[in-house]
N, CA, C and O of each residue as an XYZ file, in Angstrom:
808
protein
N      -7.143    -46.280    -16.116
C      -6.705    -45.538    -17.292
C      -5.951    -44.297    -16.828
O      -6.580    -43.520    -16.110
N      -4.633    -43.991    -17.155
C      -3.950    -42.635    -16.920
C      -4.455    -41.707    -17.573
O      -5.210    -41.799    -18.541
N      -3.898    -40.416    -16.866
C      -4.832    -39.267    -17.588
C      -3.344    -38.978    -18.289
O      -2.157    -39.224    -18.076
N      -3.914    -38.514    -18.950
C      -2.725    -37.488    -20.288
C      -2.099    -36.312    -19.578
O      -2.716    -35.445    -18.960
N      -0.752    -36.399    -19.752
C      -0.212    -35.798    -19.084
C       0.179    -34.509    -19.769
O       0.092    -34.809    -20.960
N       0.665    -32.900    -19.681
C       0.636    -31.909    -20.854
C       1.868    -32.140    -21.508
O       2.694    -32.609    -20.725
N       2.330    -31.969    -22.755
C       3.586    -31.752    -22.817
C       4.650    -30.939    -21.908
O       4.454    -30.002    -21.134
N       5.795    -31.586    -22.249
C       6.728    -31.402    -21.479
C       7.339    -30.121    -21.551
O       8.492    -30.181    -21.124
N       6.959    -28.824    -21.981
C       7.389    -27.847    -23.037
C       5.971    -27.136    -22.517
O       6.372    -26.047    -22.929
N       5.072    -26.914    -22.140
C       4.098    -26.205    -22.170
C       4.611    -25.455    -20.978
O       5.423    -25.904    -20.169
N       3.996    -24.140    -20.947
C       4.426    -23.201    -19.769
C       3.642    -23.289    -18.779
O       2.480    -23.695    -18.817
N       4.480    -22.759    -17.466
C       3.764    -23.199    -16.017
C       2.878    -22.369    -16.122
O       2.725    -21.473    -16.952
N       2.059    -22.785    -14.946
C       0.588    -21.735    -14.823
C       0.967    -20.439    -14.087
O       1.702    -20.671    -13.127
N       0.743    -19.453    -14.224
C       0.737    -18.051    -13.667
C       0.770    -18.537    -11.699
O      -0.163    -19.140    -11.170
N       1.711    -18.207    -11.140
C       1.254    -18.026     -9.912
C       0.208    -17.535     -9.357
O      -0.074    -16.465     -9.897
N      -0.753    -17.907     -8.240
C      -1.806    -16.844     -8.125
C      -1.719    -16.226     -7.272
O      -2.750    -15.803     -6.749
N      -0.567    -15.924     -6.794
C      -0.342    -15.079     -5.520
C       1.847    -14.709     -5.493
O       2.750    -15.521     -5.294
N       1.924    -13.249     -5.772
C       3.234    -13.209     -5.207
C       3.762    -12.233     -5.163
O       3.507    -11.262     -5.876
N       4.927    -12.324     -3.986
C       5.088    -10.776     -3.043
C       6.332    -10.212     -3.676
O       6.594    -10.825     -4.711
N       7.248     -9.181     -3.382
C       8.182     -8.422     -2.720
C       8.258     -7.648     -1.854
O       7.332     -6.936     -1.467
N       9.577     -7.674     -1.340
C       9.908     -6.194     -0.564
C       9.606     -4.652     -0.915
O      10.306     -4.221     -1.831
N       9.024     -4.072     -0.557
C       9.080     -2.538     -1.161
C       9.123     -1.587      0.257
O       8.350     -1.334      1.181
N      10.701     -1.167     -0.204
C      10.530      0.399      0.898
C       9.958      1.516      0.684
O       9.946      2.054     -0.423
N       9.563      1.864      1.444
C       9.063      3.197      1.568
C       9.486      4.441      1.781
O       9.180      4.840      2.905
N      10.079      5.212      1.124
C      10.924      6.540      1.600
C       9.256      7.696      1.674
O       8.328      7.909      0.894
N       9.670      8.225      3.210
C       8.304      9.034      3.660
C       9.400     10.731      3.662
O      10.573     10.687      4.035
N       8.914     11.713      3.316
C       9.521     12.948      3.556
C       8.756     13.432      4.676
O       7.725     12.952      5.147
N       9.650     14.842      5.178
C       9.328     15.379      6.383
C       9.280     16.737      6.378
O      10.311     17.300      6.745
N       8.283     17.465      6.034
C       8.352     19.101      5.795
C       7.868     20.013      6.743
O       7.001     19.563      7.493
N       8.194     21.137      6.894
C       7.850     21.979      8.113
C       6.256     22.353      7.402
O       5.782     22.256      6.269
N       5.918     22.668      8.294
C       4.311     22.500      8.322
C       3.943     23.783      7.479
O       4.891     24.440      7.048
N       2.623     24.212      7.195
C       2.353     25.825      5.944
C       1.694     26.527      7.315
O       1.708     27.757      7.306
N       1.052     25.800      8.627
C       0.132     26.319      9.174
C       0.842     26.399     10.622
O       1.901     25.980     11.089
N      -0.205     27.104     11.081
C       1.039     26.655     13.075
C       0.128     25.808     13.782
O       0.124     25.918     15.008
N      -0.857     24.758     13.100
C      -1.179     24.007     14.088
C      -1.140     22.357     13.417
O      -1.734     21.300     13.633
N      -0.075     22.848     12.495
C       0.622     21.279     12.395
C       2.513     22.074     11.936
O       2.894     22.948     11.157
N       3.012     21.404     12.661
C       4.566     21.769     12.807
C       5.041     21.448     11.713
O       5.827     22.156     11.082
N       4.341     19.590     11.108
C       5.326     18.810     10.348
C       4.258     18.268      9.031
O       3.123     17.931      9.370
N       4.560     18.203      7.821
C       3.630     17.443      7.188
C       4.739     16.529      6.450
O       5.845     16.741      5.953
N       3.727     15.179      6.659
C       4.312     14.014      6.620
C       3.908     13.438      5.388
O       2.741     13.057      5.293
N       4.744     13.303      4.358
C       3.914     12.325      2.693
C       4.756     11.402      2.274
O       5.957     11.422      2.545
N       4.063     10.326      1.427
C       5.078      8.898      1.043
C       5.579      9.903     -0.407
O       4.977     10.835     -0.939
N       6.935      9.262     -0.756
C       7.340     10.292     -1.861
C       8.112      9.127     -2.797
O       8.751      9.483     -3.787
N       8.036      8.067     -2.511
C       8.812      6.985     -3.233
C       8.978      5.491     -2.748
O       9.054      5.094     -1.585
N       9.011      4.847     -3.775
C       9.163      3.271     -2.703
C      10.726      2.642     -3.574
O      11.389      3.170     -4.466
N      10.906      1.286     -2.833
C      12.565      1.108     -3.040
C      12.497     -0.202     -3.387
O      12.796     -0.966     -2.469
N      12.137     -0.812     -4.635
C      11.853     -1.813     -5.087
C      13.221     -3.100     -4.569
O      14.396     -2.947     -4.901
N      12.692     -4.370     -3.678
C      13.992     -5.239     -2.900
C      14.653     -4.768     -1.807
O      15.733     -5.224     -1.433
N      14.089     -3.918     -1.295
C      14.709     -2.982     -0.386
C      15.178     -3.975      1.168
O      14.300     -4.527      1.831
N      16.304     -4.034      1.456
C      16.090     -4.144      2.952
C      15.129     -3.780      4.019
O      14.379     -2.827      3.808
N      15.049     -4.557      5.371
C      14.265     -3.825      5.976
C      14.553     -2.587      7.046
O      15.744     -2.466      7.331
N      13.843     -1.853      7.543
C      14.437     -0.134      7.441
C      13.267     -0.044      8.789
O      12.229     -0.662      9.026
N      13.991      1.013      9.485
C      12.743      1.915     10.706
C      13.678      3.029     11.089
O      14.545      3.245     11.936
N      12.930      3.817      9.777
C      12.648      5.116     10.094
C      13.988      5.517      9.939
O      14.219      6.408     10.756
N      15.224      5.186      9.076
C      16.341      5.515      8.801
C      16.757      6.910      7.901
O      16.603      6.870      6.680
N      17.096      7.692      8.314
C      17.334      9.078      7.817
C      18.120      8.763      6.294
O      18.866      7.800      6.113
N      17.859      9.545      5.508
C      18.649      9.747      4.306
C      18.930     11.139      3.947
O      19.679     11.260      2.978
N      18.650     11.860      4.312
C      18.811     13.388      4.196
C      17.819     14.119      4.926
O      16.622     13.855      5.044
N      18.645     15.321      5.522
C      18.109     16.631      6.018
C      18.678     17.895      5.511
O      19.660     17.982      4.773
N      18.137     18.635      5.865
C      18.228     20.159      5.302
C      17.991     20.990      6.520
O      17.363     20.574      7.493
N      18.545     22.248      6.422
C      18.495     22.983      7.414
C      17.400     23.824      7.921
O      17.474     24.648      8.832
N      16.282     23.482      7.149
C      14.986     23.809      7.269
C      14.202     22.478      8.427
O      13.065     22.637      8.871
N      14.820     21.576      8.667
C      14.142     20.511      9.846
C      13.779     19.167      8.135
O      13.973     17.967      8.324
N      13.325     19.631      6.803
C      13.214     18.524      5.958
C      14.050     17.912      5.749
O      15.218     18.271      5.596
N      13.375     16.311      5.679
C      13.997     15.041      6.044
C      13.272     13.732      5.332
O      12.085     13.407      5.357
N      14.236     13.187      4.783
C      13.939     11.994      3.849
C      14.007     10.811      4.434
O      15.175     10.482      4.642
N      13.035      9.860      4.863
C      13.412      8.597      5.797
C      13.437      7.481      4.636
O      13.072      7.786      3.500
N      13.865      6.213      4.941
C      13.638      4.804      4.430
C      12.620      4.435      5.722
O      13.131      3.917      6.714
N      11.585      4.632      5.703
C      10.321      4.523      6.589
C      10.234      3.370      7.686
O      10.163      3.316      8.913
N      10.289      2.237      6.340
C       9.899      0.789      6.562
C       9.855      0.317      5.205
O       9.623      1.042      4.238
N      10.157     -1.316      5.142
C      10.349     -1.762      4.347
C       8.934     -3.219      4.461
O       8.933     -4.154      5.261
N       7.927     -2.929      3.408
C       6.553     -3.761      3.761
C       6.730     -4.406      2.352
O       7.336     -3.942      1.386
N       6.001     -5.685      2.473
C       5.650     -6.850      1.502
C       4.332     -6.302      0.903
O       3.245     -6.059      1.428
N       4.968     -6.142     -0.887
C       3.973     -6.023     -1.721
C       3.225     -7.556     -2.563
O       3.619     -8.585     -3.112
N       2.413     -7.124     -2.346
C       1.298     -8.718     -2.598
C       0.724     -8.671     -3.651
O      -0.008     -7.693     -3.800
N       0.796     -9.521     -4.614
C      -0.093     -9.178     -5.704
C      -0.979    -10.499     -5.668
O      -0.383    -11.542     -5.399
N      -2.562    -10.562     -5.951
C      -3.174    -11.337     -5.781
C      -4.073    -11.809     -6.890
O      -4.692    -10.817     -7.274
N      -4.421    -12.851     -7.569
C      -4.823    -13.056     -8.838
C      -6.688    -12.288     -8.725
O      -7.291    -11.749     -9.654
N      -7.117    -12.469     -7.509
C      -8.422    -11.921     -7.484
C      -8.319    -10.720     -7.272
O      -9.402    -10.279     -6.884
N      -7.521     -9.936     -7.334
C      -7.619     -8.384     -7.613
C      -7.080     -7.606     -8.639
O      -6.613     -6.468     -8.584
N      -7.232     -8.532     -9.782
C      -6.105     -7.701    -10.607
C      -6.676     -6.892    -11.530
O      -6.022     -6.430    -12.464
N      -7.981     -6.643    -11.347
C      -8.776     -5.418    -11.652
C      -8.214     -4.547    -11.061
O      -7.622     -3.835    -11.872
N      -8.079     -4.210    -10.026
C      -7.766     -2.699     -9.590
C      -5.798     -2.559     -9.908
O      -5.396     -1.478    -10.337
N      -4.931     -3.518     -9.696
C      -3.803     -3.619    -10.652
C      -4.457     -2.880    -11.867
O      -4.098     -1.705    -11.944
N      -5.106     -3.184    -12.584
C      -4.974     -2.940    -14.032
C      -5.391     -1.059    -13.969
O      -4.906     -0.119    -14.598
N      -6.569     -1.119    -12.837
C      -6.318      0.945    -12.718
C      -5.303      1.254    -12.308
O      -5.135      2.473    -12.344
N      -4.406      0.629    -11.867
C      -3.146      1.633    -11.213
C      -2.314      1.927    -12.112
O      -1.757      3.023    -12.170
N      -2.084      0.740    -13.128
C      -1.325      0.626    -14.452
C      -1.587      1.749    -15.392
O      -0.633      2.300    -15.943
N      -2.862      2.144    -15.626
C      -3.241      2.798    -16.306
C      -3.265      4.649    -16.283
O      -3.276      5.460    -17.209
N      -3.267      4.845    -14.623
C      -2.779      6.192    -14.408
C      -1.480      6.295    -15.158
O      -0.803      5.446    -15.737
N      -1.296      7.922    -14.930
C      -0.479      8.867    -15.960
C       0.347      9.322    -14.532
O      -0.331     10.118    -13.883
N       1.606      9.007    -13.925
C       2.477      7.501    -14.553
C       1.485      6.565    -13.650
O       0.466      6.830    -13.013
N       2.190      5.405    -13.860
C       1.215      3.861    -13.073
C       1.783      4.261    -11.736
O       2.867      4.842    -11.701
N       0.898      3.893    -10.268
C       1.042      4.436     -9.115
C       0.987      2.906     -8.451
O       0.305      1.960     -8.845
N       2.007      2.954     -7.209
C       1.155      2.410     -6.163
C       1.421      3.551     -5.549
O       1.884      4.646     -5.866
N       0.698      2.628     -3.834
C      -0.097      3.314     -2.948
C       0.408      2.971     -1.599
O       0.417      1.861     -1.066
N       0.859      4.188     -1.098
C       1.296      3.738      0.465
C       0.515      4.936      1.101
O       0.323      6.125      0.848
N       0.062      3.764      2.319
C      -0.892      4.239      3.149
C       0.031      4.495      4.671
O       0.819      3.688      5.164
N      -0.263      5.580      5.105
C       0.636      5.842      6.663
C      -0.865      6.001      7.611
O      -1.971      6.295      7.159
N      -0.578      5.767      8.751
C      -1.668      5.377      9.921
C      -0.998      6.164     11.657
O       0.129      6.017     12.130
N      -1.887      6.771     12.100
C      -1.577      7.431     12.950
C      -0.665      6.184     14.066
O      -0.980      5.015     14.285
N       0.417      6.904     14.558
C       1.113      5.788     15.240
C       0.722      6.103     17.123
O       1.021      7.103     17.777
N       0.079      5.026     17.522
C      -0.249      5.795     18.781
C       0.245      5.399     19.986
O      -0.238      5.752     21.062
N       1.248      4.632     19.846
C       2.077      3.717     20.646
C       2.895      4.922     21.654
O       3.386      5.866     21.036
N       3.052      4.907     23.201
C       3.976      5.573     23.501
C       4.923      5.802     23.703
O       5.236      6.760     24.410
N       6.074      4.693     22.941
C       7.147      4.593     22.808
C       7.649      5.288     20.944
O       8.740      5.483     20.408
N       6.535      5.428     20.585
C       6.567      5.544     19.110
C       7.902      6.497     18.486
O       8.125      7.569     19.048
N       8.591      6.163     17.559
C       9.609      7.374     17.583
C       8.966      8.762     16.320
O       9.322      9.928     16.145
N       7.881      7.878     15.648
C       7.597      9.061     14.607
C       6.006      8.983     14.841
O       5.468      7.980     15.311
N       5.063     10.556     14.331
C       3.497     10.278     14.754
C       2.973      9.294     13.414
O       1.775      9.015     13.373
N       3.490      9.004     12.802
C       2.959      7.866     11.834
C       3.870      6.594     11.513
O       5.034      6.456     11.888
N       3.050      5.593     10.669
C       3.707      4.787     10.515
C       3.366      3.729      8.942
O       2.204      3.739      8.536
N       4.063      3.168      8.424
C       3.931      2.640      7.480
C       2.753      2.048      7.297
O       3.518      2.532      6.464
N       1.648      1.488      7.164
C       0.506      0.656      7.660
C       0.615     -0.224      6.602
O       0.489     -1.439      6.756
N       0.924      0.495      5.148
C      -0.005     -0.485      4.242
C       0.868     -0.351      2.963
O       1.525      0.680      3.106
N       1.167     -0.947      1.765
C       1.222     -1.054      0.440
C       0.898     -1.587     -0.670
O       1.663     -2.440     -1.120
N      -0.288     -1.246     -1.402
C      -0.535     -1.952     -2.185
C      -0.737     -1.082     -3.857
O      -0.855      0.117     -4.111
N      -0.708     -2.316     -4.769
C      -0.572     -1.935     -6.200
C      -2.270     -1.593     -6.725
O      -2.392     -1.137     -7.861
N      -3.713     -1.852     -5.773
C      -4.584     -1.841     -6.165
C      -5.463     -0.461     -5.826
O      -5.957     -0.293     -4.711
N      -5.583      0.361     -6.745
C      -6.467      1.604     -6.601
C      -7.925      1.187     -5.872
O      -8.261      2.097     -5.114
N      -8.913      0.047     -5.879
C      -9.392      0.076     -5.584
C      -9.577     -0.562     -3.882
O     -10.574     -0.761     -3.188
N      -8.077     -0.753     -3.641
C      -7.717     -1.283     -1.969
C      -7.568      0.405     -1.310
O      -8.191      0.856     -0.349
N      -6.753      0.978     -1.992
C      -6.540      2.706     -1.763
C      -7.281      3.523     -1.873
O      -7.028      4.720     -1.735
N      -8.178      3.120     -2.102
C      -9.726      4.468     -2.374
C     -10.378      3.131     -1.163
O     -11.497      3.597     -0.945
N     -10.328      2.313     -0.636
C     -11.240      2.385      0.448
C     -10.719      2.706      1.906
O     -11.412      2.998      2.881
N      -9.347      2.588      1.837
C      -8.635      3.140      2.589
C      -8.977      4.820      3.341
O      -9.084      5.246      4.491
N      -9.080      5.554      1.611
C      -9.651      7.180      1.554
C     -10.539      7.284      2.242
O     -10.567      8.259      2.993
N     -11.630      6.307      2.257
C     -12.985      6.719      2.462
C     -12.612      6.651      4.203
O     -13.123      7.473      4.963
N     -11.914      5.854      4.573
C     -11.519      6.065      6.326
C     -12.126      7.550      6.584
O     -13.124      8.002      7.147
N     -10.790      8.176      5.746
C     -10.675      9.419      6.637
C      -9.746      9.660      7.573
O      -9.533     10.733      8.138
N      -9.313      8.848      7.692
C      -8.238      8.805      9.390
C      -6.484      8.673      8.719
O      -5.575      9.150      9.399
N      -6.173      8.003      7.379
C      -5.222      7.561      7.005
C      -4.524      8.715      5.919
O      -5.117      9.400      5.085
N      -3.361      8.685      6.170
C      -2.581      9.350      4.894
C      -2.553      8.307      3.816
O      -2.021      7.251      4.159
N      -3.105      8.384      2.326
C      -2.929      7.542      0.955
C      -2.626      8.488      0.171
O      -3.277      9.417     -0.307
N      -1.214      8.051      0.059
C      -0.499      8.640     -1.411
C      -0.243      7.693     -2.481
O       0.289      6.594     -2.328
N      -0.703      8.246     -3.700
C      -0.207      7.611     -4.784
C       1.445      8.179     -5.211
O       1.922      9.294     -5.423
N       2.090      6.539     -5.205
C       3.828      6.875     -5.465
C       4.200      6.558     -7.066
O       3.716      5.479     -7.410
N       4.754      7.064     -7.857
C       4.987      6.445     -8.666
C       5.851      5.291     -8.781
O       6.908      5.090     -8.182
N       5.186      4.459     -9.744
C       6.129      2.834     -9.663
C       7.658      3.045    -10.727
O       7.587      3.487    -11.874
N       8.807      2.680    -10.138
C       9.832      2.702    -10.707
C       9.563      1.683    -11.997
O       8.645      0.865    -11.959
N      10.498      1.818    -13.201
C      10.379      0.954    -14.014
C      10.363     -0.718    -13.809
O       9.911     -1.566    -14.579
N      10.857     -0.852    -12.816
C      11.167     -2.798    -12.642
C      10.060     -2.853    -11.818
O       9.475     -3.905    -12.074
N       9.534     -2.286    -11.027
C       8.294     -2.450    -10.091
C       6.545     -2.887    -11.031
O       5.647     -3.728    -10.984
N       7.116     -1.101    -12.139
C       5.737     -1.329    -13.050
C       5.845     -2.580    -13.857
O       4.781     -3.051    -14.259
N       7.226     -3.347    -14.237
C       7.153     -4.489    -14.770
C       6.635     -5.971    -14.148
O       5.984     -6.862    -14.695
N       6.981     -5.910    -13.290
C       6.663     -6.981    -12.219
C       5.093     -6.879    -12.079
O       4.479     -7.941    -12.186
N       4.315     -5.630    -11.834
C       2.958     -5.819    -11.676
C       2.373     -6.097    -12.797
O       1.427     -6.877    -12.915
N       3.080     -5.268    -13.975
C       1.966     -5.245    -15.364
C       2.330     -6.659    -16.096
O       1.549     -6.948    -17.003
N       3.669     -7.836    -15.790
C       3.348     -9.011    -16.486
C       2.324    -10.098    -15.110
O       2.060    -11.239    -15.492
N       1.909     -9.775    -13.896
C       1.781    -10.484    -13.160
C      -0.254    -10.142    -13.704
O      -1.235    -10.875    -13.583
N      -0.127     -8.933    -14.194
C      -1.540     -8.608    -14.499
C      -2.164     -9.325    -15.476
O      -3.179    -10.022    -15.492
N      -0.917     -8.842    -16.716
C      -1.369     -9.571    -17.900
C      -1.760    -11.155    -18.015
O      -2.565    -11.730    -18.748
N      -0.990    -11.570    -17.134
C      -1.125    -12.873    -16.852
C      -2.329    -13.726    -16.451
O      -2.550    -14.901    -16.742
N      -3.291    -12.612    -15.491
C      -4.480    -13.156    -14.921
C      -5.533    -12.491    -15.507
O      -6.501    -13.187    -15.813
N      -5.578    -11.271    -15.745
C      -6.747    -10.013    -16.147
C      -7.304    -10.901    -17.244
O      -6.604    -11.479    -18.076
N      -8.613    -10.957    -17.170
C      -9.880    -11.656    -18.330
C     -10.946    -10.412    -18.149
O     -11.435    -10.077    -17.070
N     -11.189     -9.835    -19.342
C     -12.144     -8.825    -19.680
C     -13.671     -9.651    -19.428
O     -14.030    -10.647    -20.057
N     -14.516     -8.899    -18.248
C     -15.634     -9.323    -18.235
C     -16.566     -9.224    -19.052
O     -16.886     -8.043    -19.189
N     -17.321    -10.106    -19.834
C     -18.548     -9.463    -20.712
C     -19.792     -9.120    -20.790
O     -20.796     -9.824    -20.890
N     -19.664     -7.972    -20.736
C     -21.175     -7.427    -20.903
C     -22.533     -8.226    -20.400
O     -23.353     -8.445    -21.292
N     -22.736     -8.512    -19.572
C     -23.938     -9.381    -19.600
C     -25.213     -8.459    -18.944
O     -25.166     -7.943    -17.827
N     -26.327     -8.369    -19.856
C     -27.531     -7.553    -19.719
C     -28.496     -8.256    -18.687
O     -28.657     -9.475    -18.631
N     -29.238     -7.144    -17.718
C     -29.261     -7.950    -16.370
C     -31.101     -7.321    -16.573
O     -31.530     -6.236    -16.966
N     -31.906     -8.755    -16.035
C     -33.290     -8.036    -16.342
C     -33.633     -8.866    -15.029
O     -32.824     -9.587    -14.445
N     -35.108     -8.633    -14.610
C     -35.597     -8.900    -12.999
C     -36.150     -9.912    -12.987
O     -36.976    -10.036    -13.891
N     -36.049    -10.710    -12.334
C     -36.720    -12.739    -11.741
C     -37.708    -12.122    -11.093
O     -38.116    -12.703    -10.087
N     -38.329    -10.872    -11.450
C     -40.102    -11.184    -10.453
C     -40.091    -11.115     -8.985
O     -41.096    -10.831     -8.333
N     -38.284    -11.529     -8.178
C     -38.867    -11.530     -7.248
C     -37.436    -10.256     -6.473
O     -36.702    -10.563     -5.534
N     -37.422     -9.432     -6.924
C     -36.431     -8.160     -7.134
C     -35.332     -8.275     -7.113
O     -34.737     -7.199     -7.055
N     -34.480     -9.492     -7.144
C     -33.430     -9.697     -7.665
C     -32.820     -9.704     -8.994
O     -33.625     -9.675     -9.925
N     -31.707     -9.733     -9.260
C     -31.378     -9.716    -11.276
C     -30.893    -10.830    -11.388
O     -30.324    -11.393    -10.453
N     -31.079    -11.484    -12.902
C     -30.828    -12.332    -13.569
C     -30.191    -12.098    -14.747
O     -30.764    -11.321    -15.511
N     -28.818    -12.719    -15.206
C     -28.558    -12.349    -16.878
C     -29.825    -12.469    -17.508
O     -30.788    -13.128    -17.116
N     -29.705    -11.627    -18.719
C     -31.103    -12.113    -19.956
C     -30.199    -11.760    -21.376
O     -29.822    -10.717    -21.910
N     -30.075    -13.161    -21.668
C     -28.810    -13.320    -22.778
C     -29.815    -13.176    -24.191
O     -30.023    -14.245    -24.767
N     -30.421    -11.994    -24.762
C     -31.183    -12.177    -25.732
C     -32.456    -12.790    -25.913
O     -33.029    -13.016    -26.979
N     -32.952    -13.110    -24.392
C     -34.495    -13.819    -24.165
C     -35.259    -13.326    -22.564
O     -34.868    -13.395    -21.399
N     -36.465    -12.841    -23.191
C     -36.836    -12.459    -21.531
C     -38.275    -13.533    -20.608
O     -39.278    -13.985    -21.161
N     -38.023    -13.628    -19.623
C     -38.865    -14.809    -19.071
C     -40.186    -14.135    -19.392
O     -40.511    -12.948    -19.387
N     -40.994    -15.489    -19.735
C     -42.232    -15.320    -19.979
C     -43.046    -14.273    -18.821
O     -43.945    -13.433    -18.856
N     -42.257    -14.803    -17.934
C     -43.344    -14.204    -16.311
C     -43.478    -12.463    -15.879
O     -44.145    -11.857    -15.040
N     -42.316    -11.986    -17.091
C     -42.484    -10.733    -17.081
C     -43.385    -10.077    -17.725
O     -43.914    -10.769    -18.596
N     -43.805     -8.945    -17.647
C     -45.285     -8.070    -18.166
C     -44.940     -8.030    -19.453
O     -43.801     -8.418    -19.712
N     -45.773     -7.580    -20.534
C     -45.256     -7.243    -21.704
C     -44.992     -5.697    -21.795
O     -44.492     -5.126    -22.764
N     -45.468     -5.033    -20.462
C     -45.166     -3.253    -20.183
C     -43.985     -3.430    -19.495
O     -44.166     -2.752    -18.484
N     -43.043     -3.850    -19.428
C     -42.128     -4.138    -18.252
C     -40.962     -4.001    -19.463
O     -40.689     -4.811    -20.349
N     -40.276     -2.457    -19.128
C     -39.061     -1.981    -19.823
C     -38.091     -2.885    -20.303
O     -37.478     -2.715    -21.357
N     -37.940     -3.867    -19.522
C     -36.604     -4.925    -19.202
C     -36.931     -5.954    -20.163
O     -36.098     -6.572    -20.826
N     -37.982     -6.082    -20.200
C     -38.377     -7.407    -21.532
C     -37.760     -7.180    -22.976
O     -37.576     -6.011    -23.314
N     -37.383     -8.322    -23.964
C     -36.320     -7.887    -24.403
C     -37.405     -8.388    -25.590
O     -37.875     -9.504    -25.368
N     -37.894     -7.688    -26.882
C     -38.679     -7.754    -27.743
C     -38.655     -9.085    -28.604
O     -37.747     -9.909    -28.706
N     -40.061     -9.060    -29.266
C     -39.754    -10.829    -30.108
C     -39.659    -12.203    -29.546
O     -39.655    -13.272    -30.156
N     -39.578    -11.963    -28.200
C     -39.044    -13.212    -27.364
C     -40.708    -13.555    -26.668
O     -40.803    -13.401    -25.451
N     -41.447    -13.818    -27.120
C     -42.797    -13.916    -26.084
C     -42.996    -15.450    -25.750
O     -43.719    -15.843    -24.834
N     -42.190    -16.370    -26.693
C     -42.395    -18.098    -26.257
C     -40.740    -18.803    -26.004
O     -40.254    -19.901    -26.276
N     -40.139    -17.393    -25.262
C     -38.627    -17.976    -24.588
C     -38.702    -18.636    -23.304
O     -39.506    -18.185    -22.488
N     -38.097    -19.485    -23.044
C     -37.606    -19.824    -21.154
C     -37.030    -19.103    -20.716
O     -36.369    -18.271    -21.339
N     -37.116    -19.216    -19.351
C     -36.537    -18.722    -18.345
C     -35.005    -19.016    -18.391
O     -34.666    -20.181    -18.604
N     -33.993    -18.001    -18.197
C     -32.677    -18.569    -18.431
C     -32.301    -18.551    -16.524
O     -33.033    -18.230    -15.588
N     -30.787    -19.068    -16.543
C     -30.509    -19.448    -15.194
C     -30.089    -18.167    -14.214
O     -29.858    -17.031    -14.630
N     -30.050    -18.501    -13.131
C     -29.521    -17.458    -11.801
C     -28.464    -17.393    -12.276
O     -27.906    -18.262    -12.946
N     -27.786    -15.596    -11.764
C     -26.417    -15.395    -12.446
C     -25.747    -15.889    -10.930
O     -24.527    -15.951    -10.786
């Protein structure tokens, strides 16, 4: 027996995975202190950009200097599009380029492009390093479009599910019924329910 095939007219499925180019323009400022000369921050990215190392775009007679950094592949991934959806939501929507001490001794600059991504919660673990420069850049208009239909596309609002204890200190949903095996002093028991089953492992 053939299976039914969809109409011919129905729309493709959401990709679950897909990239671009994004450059990175990093600035170059004389330092506030005398025991850093230079401070180094991401100040923009270049949505399709060619690829780039460390190409000057302007200086000033103060030593500040505007590079095209590097040009890194932005990834968008269907299992992260929770943290997509915080980046969207900052005041403007951000990504995030991360610079990494460059320790190579041929190196021509002390940092280097490491990382880009659209997910606040890839960039706050980054933070927690400690070791890395993470700036939030703002997303140009065609950039924030590209992430926010690639979001809309996958993002499913999780629901609420109320979590009570299996006895043996792990959690279990408890969808409006609490297992018999719990105390009747036991906070988590959910009232009225004294001849319910046990519902399943979440």
């Amino acid at each position: 027996m053939s299976q039914a095939q969809p109409p011919s007219d129905a729309p493709a499925p959401a990709p679950r995975e897909v990239a671009l180019p994004l450059g990175v323009v990093v600035r170059r400022q004389p330092g506030v202190t005398r025991w850093a000369k230079w401070v180094w921050r991401p100040i923009a990215v270049l949505p399709g950009a060619a690829p780039a190392d460390w190409k000057l775009l302007r200086e000033d007679e103060t030593g500040a200097a505007d590079y095209h950094a590097a040009t890194l592949s932005l990834t968008l991934h269907r299992a992260v599009v929770e943290g997509y959806k915080v980046a969207l939501s900052m005041t403007p929507p951000a990504v995030f380029v991360v610079l990494r001490r460059d320790e190579r001794p041929d190196a021509r600059m002390p940092w280097s492009v490491h990382d880009v991504t659209a997910s606040a919660y890839e960039a706050q673990d980054y933070l927690d390093s400690a070791e890395d420069i993470v700036e939030a850049v703002v997303m140009p208009p065609v950039l924030e479009a590209w992430v926010r239909g690639f979001t809309d596309a996958h993002f499913r609002e999780e629901p609420f599910v109320k979590r009570s204890r299996d006895g043996k200190g792990g959690n279990r949903p408890a969808a409006g019924r609490a297992d018999p095996r719990i105390r009747e002093a036991d906070v988590f028991r959910v009232p009225g329910a004294a001849k319910a089953g046990p519902e399943g492992q979440a």
